[in-house]
N, C-alpha and C positions, 0 to 999 in steps of 0.2 A: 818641692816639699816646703822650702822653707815664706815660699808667699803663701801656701796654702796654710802652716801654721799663723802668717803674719793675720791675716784674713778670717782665720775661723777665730783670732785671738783679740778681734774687733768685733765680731759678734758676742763674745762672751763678757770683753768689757763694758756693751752696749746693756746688755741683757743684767750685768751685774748691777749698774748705774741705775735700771729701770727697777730693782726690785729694794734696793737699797732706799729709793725715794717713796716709793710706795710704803717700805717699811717704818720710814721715816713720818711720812702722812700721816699713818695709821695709830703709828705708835706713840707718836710725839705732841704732833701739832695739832690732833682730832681723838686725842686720846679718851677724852670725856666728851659725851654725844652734847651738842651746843647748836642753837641756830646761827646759820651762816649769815650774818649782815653782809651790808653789798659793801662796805669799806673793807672787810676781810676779803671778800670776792675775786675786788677790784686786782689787788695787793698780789694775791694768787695767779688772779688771769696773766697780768705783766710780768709775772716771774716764769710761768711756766711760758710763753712767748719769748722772752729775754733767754732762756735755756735751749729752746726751738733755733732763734736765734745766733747764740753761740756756736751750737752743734753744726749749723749750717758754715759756719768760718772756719773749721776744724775740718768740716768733709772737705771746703774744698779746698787747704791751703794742705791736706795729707791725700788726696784724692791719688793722685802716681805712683804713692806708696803703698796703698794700700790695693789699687786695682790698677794695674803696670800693663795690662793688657786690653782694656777698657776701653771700649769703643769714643765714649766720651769721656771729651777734655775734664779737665778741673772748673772751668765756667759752666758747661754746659750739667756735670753733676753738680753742683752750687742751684745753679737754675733749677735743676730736675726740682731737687729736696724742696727748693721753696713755692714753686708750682704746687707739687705734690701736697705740700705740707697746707696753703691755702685752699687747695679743693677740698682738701679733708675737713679742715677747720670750717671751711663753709659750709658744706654737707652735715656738719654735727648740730647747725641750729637746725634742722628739722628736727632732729633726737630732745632739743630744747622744747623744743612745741610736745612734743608725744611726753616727756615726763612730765609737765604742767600737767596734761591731761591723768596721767597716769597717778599723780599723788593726789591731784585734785578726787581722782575718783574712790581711792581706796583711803583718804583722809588722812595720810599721812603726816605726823606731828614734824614741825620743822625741824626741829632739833636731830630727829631719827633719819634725814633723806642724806645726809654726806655718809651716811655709811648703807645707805642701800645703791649710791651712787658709787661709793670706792669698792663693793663687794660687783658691782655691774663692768666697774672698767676694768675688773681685773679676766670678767670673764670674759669683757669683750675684748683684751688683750691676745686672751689665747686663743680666741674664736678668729681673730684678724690673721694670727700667725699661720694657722692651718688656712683658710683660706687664700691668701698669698703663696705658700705652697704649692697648694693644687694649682692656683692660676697661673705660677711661672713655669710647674711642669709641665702645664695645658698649651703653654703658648709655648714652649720650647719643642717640646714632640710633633704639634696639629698647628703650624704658621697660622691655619685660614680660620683659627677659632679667631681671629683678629676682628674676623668678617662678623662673625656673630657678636661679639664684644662689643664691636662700634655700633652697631645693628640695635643691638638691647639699649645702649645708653641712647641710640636716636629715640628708642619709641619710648623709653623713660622721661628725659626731658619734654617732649609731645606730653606725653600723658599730665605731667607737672602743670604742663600752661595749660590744659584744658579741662583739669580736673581742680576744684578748692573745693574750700569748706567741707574736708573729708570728716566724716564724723567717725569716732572710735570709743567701743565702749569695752575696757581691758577688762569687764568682769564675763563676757563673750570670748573671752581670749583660746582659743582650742587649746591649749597649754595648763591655762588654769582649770578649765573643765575638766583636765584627764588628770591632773593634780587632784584636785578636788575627792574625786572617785576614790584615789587610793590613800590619802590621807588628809584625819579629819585636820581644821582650821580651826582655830579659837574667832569669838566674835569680837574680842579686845585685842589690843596691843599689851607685850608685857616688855616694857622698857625697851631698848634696842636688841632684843634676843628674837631670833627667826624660827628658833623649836623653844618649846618649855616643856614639862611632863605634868599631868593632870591625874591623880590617882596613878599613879606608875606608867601611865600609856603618854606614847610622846606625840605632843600635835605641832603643826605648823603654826605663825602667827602673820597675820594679814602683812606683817614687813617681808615675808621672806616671799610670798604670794609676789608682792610688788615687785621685790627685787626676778621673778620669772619676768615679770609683764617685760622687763626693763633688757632680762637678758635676750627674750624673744624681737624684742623691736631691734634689738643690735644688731641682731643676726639679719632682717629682714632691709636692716640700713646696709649693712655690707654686701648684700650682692648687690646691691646698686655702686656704692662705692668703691670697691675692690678692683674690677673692670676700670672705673675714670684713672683711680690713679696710674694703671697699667694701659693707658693710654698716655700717657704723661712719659714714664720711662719702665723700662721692663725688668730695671739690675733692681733684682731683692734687696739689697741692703737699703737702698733708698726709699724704694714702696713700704718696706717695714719701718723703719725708721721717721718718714714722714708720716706715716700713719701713728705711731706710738707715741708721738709726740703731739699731735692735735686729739688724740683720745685723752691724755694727761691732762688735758687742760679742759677738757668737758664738762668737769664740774666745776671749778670756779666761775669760768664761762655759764654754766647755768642759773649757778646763784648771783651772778653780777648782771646779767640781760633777762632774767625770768620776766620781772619786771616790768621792760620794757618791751617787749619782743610786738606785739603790736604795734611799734613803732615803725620796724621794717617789714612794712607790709609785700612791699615790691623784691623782695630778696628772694623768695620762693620765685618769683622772673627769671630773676637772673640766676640762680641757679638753673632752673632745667634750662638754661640757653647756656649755661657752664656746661652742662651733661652733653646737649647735642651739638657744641663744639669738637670738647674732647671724643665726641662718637665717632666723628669725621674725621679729625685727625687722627685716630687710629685707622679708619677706613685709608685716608690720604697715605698714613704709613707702609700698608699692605700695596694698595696698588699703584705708586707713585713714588714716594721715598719719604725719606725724612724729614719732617715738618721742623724748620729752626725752633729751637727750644728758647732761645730770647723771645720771639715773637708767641710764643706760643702763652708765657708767663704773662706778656704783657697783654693779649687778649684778657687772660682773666683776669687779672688786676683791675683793666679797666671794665669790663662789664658787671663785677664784683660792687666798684666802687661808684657804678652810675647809680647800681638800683638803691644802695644805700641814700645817694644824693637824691635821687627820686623821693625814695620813701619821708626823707627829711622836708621836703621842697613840698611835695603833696600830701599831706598826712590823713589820715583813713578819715573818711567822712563818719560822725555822728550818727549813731542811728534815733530819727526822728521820735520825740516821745508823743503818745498817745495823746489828745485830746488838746 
């Protein structure tokens, strides 16, 4: 009884610390809606990394006290988190790409997108927690959903490298169309408000529209994601925890690389060659054993850091002008 208070009492400080900041974001530092510059961005990304960071020297230097029975050492939970925490973090510049598209299409005022981004990660917060749920009670009842797990992230990354230039157009979105039906939209924006009332009847405004697009594609990035990191390690508090912490940092990360994200052209590479790694090594886990978790970090590490050096080394050719 008294690890399982110690344990559930680390969830709760985890969980207090996560709304606390949020509260803090919201309420303090983003109080008045403002465009985010990339020197704010910057400032943000390396803090909430430096936090990420932290967290990771605290799990593993209480890791024995806090899980006494724990298949894994204190190194290899240190390892797990920051594996975990890197896939995630790298999976989130797709989410990068699809909100470019996403504001770009519904016109979104810069000023107005850090709060349809902090209203996105809060849903993608609790969209990630039930999912991890279901995935660790999936895999603790049904061993051989392992087999399907690694299975999906092989033909995901496959599909990655053989599929670009996906074109997406969020006003087709099946989400906004069913939206749409049952409440009407305003053709303006009314400052950063997602309802206003019109003659007494209350309608949507194109920010709250976006902010669906936004909670849809999260949802659509997590079952890709959910699986890799549960290939990595299986103990909940880590898969949640690395994940909570490279969603925190989503939007700084978006306002500080929006910018440039055509620069890493080659990073969509290397990710799905991240995805049909960790596919196999869940596979490897299932019918072979335990894949070392040092090795496993340092695989993505370095295939992470090649396609970056690629994409710096090669940079996207010009496309040729007319005449």
């Amino acid at each position: 009884m008294e690890l399982a208070g110690i344990w559930i009492g680390w969830w709760g400080v985890f969980l207090g610390f996560v709304l606390g900041m949020l509260a803090l974001d919201l309420g303090v530092f983003h109080k008045e809606a403002h465009e985010v510059k990339i020197k704010e961005a910057l400032g943000w990304s390396a803090f909430w990394v430096a936090l990420a960071l932290i967290f990771n020297v605290i799990l593993y230097f209480s890791w024995e006290s806090l899980q006494p029975k724990s298949p894994l050492s204190p190194s290899e939970a240190g390892m797990s988190f920051l594996a975990g925490y890197l896939v995630e973090k790298a999976l989130s510049v797709d989410n990068i790409f699809v909100f470019l598209i996403v504001f770009s299409y519904f016109q979104v005022p810069a000023k107005y997108q850090h709060r349809v981004l902090f209203w996105g990660i809060v849903g993608a917060l609790v969209f990630r927690a039930l999912f991890i749920a279901i995935g660790a009670t999936v895999l603790e009842k049904w061993h051989w959903m392992m087999i399907v797990f690694g299975l999906f992230l092989i033909y995901t990354g496959i599909k990655m490298l053989l599929v670009h230039d996906k074109k997406m157009d969020p006003g087709k979105n099946p989400l906004v169309l069913a939206f749409r039906r049952i409440m009407p939209v305003t053709s303006d924006y009314h400052g950063q408000k997602f309802f206003t009332r019109i003659d007494g009847k209350l309608w949507a405004t194109p920010l709250f529209v976006t902010l669906l697009v936004i909670e849809f594609t999260d949802i659509v990035f997590a079952v890709d994601s959910i699986p890799a990191i549960f290939a990595i390690t299986k103990d909940p508090f880590i898969v949640f925890t690395s994940n909570v912490f490279a969603i925190l940092g989503l939007r700084a990360l978006f306002f500080a690389l929006a910018g440039l994200m055509q620069l890493f052209h080659y990073l969509s590479y290397g990710l799905a060659i991240v995805l049909m790694f960790v596919g196999g090594k869940m596979l490897y886990g299932y019918f072979i054993g335990k894949f070392p978790v040092g090795l496993s970090l340092t695989i993505i590490l370095a295939i992470l850091a090649l396609s970056i050096v690629l994409s710096l080394v090669r940079p996207p050719k010009k496309p040729e002008q007319p005449g």
